[in-house]
mmCIF file of the N, C-alpha and C atoms, coordinates in Angstrom:
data_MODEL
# 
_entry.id   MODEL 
# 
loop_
_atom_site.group_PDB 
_atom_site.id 
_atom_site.type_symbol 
_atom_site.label_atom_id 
_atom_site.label_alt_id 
_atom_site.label_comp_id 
_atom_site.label_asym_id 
_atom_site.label_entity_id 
_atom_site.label_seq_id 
_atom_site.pdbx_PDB_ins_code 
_atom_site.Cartn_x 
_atom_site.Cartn_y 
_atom_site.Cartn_z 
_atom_site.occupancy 
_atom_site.B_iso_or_equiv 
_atom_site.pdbx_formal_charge 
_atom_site.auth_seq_id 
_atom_site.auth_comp_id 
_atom_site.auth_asym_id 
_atom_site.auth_atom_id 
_atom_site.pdbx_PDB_model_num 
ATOM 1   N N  . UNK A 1 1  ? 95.187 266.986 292.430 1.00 0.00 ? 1  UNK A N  1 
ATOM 2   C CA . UNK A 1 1  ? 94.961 266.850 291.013 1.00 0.00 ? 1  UNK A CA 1 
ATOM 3   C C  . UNK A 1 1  ? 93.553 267.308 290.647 1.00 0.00 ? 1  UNK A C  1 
ATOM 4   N N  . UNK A 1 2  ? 92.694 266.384 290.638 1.00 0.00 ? 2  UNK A N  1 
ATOM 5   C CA . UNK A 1 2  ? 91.208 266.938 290.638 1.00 0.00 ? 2  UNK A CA 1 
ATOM 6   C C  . UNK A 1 2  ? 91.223 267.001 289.371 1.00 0.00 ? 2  UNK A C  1 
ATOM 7   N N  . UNK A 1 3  ? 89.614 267.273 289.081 1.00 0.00 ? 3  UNK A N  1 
ATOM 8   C CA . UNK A 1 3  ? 89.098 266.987 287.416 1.00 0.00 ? 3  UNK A CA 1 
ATOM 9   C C  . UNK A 1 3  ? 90.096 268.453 286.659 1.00 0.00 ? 3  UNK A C  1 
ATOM 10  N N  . UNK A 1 4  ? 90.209 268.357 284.966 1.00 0.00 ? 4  UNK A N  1 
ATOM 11  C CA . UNK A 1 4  ? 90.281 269.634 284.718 1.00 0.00 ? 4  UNK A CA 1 
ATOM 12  C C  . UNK A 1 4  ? 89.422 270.273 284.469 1.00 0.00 ? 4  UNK A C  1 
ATOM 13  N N  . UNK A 1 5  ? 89.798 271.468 284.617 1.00 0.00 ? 5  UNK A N  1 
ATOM 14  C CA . UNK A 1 5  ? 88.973 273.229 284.274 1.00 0.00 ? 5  UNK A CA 1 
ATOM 15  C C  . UNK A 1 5  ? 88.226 272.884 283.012 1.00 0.00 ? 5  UNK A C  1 
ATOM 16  N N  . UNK A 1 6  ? 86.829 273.075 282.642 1.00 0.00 ? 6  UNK A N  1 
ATOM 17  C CA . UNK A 1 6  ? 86.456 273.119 280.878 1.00 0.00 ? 6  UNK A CA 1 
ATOM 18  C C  . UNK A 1 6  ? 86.310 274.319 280.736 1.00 0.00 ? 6  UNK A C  1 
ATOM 19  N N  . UNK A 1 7  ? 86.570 274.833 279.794 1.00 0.00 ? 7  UNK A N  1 
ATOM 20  C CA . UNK A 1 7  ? 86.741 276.569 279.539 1.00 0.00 ? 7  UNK A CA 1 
ATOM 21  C C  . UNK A 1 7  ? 85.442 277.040 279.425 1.00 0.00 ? 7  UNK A C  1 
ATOM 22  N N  . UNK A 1 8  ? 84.199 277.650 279.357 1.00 0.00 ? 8  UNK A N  1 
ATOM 23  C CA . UNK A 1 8  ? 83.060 277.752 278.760 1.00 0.00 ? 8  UNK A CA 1 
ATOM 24  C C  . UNK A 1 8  ? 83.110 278.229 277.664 1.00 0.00 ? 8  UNK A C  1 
ATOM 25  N N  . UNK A 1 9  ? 81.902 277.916 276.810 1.00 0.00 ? 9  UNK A N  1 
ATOM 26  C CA . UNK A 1 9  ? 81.830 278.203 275.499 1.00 0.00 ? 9  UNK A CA 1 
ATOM 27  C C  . UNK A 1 9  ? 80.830 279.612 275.387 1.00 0.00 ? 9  UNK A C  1 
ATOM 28  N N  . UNK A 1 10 ? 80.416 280.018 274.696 1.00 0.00 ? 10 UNK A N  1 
ATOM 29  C CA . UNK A 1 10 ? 79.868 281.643 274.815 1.00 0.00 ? 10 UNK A CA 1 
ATOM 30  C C  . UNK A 1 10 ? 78.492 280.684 274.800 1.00 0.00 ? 10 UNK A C  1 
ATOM 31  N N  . UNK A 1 11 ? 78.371 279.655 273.873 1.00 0.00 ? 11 UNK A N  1 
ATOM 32  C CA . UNK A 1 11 ? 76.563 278.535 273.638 1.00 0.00 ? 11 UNK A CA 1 
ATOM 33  C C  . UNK A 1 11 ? 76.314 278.374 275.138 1.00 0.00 ? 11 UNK A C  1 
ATOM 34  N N  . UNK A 1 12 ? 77.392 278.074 276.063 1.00 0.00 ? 12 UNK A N  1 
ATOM 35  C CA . UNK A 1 12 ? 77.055 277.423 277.434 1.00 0.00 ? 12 UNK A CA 1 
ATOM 36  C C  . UNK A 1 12 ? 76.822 278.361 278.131 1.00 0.00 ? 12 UNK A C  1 
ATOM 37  N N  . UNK A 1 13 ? 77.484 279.908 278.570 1.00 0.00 ? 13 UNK A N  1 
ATOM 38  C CA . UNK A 1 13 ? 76.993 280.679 279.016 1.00 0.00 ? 13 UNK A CA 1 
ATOM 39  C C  . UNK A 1 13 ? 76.002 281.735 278.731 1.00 0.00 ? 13 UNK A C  1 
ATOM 40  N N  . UNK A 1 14 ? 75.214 281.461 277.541 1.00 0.00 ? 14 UNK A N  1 
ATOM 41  C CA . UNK A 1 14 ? 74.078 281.984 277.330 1.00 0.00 ? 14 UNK A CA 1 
ATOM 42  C C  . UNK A 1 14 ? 73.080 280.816 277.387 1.00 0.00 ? 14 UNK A C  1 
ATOM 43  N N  . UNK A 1 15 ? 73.077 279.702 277.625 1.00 0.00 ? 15 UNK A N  1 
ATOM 44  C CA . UNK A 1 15 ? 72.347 278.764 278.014 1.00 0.00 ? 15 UNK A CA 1 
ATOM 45  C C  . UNK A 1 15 ? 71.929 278.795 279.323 1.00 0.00 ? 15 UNK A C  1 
ATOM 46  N N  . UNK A 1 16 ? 73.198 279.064 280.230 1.00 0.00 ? 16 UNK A N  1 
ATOM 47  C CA . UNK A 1 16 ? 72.983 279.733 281.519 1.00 0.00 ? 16 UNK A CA 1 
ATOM 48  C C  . UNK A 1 16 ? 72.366 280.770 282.181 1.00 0.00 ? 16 UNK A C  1 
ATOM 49  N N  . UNK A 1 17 ? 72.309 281.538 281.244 1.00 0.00 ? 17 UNK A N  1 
ATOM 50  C CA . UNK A 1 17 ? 71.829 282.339 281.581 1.00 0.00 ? 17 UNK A CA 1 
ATOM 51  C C  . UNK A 1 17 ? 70.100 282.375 281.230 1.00 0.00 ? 17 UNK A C  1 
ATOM 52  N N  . UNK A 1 18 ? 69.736 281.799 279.960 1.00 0.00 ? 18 UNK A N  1 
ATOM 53  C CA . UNK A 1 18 ? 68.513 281.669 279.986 1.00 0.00 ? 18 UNK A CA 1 
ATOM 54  C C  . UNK A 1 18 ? 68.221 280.597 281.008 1.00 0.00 ? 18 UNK A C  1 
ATOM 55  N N  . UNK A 1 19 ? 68.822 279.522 281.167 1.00 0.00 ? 19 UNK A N  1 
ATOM 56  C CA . UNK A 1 19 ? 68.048 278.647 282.728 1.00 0.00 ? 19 UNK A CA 1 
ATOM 57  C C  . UNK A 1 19 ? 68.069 279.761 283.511 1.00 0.00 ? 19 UNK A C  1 
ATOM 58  N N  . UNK A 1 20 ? 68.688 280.456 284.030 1.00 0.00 ? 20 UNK A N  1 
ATOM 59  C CA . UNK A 1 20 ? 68.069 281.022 285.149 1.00 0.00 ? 20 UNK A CA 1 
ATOM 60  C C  . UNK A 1 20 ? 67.197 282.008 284.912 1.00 0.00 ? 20 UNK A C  1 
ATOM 61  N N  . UNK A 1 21 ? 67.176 282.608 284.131 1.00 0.00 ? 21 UNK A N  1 
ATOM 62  C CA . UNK A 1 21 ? 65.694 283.632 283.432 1.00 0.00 ? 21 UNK A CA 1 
ATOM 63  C C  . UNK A 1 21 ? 64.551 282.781 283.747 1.00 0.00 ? 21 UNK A C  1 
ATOM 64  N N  . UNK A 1 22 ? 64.881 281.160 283.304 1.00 0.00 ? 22 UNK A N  1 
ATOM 65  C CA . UNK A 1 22 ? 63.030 280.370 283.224 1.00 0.00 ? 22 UNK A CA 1 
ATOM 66  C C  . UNK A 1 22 ? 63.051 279.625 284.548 1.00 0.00 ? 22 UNK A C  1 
ATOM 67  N N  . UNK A 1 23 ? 64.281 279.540 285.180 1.00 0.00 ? 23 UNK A N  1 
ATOM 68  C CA . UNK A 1 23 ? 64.258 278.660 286.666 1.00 0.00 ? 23 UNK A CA 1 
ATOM 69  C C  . UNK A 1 23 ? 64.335 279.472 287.829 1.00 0.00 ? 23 UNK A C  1 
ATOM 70  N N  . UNK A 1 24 ? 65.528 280.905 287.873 1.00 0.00 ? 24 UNK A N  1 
ATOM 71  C CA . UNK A 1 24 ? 65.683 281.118 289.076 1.00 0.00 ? 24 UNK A CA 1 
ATOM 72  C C  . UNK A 1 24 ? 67.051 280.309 289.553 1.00 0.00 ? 24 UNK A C  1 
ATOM 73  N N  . UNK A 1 25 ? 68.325 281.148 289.912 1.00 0.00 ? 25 UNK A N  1 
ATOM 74  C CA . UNK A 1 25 ? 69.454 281.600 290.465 1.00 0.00 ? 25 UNK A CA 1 
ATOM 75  C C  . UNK A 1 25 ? 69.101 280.072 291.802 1.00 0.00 ? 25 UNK A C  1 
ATOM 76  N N  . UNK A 1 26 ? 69.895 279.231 291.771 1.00 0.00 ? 26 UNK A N  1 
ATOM 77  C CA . UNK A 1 26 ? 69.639 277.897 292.673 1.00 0.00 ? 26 UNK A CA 1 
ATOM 78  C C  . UNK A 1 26 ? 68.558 276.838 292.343 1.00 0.00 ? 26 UNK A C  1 
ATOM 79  N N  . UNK A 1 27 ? 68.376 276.484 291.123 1.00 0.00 ? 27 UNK A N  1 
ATOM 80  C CA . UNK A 1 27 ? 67.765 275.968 290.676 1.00 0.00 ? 27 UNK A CA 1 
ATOM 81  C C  . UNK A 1 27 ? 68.592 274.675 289.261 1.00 0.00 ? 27 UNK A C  1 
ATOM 82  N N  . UNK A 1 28 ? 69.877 274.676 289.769 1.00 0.00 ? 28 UNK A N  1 
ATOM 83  C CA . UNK A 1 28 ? 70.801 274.311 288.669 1.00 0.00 ? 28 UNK A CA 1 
ATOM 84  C C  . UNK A 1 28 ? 70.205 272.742 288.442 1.00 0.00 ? 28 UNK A C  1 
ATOM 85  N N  . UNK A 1 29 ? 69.790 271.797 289.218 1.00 0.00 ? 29 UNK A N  1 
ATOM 86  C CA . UNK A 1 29 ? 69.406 270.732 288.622 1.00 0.00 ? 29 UNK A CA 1 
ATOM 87  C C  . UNK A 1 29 ? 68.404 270.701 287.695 1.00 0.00 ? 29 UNK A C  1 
ATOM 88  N N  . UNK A 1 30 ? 67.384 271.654 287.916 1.00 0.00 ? 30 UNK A N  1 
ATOM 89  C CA . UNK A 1 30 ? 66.233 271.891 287.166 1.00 0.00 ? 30 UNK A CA 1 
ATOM 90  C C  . UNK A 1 30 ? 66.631 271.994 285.584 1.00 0.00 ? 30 UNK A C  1 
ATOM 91  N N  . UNK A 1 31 ? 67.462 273.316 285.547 1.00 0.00 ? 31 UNK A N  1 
ATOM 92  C CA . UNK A 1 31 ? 68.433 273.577 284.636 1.00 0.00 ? 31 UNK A CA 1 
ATOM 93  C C  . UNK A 1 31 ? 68.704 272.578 283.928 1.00 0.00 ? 31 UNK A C  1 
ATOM 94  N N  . UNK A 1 32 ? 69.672 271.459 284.338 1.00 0.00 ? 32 UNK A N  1 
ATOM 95  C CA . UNK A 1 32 ? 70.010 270.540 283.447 1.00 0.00 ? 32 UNK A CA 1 
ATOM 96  C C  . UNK A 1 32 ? 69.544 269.410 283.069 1.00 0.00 ? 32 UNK A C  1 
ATOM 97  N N  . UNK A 1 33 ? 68.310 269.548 283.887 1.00 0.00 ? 33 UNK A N  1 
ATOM 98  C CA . UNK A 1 33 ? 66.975 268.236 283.484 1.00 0.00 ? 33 UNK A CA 1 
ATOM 99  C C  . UNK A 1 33 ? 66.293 268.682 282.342 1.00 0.00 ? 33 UNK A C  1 
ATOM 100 N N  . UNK A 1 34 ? 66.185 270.520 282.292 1.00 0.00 ? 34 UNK A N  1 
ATOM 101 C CA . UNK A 1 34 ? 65.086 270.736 281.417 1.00 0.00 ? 34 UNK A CA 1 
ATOM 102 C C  . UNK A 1 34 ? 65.307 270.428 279.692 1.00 0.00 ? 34 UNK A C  1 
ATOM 103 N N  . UNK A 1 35 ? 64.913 270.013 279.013 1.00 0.00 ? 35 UNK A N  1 
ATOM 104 C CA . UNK A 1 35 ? 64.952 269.951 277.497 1.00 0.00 ? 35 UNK A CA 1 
ATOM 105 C C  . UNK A 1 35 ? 65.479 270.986 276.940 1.00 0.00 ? 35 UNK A C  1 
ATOM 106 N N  . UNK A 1 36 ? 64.800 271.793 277.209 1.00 0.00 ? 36 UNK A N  1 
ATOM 107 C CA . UNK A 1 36 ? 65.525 273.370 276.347 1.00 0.00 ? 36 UNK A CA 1 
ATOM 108 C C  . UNK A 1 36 ? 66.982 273.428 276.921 1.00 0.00 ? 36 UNK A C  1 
ATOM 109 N N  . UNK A 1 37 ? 67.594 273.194 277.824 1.00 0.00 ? 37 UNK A N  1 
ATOM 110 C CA . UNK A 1 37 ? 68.622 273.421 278.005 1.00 0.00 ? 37 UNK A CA 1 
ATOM 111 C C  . UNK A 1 37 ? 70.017 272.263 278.373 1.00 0.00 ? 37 UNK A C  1 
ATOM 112 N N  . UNK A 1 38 ? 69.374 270.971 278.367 1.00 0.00 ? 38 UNK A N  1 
ATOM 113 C CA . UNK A 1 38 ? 70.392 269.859 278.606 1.00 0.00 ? 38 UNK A CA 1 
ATOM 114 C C  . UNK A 1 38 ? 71.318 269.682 277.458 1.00 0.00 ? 38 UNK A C  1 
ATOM 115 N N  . UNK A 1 39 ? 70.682 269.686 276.389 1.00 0.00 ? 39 UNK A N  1 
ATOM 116 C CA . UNK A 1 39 ? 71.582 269.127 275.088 1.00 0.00 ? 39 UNK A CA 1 
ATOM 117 C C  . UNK A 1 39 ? 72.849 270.277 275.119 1.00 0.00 ? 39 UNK A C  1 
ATOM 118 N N  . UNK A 1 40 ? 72.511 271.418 275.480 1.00 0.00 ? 40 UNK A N  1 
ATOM 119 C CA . UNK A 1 40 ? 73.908 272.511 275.575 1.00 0.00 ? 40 UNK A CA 1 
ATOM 120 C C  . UNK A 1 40 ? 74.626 272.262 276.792 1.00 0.00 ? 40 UNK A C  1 
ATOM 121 N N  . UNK A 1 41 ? 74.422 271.844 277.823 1.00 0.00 ? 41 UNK A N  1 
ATOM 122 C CA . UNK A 1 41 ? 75.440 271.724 278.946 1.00 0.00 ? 41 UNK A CA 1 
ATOM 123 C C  . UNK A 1 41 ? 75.394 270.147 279.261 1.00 0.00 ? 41 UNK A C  1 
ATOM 124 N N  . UNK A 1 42 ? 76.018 269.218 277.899 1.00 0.00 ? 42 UNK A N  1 
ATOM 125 C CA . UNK A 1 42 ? 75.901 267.839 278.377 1.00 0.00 ? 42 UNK A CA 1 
ATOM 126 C C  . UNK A 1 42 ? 77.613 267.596 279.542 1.00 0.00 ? 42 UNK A C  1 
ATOM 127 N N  . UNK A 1 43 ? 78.272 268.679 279.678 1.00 0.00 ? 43 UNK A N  1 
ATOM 128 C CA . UNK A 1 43 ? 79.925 268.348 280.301 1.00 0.00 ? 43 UNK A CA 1 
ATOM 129 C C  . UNK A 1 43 ? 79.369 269.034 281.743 1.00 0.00 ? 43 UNK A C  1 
ATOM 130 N N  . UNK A 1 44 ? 78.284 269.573 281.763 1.00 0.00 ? 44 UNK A N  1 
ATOM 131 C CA . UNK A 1 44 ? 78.289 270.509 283.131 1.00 0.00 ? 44 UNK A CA 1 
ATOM 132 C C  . UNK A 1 44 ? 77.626 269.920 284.589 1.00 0.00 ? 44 UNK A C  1 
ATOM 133 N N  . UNK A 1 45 ? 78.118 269.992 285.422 1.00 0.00 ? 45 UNK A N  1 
ATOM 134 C CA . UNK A 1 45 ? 77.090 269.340 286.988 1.00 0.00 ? 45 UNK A CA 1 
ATOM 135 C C  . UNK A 1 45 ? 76.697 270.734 287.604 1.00 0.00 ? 45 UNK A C  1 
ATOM 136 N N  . UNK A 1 46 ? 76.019 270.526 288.084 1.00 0.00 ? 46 UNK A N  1 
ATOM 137 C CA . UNK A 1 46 ? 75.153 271.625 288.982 1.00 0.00 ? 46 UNK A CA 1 
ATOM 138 C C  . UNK A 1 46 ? 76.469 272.780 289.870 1.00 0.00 ? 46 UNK A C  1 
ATOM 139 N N  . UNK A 1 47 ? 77.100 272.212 290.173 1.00 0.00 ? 47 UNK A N  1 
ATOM 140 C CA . UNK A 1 47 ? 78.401 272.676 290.945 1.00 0.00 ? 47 UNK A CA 1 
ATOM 141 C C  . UNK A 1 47 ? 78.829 273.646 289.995 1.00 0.00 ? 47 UNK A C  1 
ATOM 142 N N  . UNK A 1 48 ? 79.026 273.107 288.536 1.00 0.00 ? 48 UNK A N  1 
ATOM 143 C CA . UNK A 1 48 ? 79.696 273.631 287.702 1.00 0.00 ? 48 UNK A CA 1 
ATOM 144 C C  . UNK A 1 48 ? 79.070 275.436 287.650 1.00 0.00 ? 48 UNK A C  1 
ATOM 145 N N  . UNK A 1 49 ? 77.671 275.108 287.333 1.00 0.00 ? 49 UNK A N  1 
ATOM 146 C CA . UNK A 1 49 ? 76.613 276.325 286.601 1.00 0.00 ? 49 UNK A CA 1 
ATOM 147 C C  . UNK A 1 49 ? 76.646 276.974 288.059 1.00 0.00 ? 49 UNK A C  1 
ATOM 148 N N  . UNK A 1 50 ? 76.671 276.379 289.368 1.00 0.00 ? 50 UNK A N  1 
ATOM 149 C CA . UNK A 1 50 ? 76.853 277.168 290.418 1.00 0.00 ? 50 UNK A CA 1 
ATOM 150 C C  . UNK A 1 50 ? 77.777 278.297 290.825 1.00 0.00 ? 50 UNK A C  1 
ATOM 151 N N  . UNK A 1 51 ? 79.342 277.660 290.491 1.00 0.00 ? 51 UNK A N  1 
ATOM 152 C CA . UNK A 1 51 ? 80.254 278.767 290.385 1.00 0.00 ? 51 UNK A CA 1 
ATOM 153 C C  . UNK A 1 51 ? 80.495 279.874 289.219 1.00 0.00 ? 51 UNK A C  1 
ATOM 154 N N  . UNK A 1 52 ? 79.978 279.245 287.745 1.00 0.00 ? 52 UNK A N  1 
ATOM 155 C CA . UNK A 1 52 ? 80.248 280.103 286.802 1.00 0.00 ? 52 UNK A CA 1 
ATOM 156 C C  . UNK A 1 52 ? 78.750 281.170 286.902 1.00 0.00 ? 52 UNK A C  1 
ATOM 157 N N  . UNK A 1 53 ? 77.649 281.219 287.689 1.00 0.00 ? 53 UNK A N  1 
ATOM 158 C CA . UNK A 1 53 ? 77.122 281.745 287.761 1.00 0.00 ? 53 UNK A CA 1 
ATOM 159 C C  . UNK A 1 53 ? 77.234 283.252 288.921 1.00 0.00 ? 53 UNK A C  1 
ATOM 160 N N  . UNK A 1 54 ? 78.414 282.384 289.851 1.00 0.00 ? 54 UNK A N  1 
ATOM 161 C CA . UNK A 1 54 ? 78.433 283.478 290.610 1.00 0.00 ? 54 UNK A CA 1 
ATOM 162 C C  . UNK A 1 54 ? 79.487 284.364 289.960 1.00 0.00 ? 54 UNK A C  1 
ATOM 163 N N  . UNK A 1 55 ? 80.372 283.721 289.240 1.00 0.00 ? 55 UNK A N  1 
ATOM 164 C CA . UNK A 1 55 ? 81.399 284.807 288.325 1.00 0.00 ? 55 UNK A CA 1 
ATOM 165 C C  . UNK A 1 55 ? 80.600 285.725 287.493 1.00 0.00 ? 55 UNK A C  1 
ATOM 166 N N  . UNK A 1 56 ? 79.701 285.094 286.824 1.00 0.00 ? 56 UNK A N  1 
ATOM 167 C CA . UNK A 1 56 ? 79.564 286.223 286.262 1.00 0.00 ? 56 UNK A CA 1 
ATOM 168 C C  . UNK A 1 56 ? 78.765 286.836 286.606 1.00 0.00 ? 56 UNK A C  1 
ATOM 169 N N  . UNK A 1 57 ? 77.869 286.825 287.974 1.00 0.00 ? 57 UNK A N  1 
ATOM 170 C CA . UNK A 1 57 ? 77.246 287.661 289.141 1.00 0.00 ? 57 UNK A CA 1 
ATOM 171 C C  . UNK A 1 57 ? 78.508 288.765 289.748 1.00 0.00 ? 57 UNK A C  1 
ATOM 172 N N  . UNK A 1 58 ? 79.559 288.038 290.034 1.00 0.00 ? 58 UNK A N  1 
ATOM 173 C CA . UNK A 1 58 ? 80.297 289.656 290.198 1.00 0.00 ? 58 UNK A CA 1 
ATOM 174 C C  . UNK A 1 58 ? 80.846 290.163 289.297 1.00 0.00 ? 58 UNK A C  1 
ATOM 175 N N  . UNK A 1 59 ? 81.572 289.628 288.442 1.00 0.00 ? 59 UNK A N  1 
ATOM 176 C CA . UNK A 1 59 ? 81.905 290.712 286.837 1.00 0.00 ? 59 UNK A CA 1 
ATOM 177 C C  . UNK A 1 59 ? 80.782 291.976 286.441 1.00 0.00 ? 59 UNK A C  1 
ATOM 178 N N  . UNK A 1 60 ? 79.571 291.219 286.454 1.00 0.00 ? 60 UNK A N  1 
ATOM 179 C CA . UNK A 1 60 ? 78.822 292.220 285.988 1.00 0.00 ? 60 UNK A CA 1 
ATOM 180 C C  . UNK A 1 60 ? 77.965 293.797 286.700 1.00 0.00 ? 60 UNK A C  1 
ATOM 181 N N  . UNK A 1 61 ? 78.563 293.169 288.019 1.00 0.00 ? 61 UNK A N  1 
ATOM 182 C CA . UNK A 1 61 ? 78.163 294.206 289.193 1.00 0.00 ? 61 UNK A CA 1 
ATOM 183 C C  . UNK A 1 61 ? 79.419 295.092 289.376 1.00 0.00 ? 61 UNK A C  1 
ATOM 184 N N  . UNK A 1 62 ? 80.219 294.461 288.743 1.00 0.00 ? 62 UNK A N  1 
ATOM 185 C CA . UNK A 1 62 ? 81.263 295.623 289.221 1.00 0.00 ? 62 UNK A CA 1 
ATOM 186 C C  . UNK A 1 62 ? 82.139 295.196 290.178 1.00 0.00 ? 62 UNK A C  1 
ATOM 187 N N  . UNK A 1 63 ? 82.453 294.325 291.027 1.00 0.00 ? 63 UNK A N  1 
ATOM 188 C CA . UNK A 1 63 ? 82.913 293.924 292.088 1.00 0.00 ? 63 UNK A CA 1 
ATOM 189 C C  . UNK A 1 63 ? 83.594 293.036 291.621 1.00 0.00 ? 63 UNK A C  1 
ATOM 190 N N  . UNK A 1 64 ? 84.999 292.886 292.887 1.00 0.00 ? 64 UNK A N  1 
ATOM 191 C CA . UNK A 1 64 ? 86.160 291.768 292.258 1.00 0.00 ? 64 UNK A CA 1 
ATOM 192 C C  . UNK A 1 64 ? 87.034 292.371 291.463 1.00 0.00 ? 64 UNK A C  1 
# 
């Protein structure tokens, strides 16, 4: 069974993407401690921003 899927929102993955612009790619707790970016990913755990980060690490390379 396991939790369900939350779809991302376009707010959450450009939130993501600026944490890692100001943190750095493995840095996801930082991410959701920091002010600028907690109030947008209050549904997300570190796990979460971990895998949707590597998706859209290969979408955008071309690969997959």
């Amino acid at each position: 069974m396991g939790n369900q899927k939350q779809i991302w929102t376009a707010e959450e993955e450009e939130t993501l993407l600026a944490g890692v612009a100001k943190h750095s790619p493995g840095k996801w707790k930082n991410i959701l401690e920091d002010p600028d970016f907690a109030p947008h990913l209050p549904r997300r755990s570190n796990i979460d921003l971990k895998d949707k980060w590597r998706n859209l690490s290969v979408s955008t390379s071309g690969q997959g």
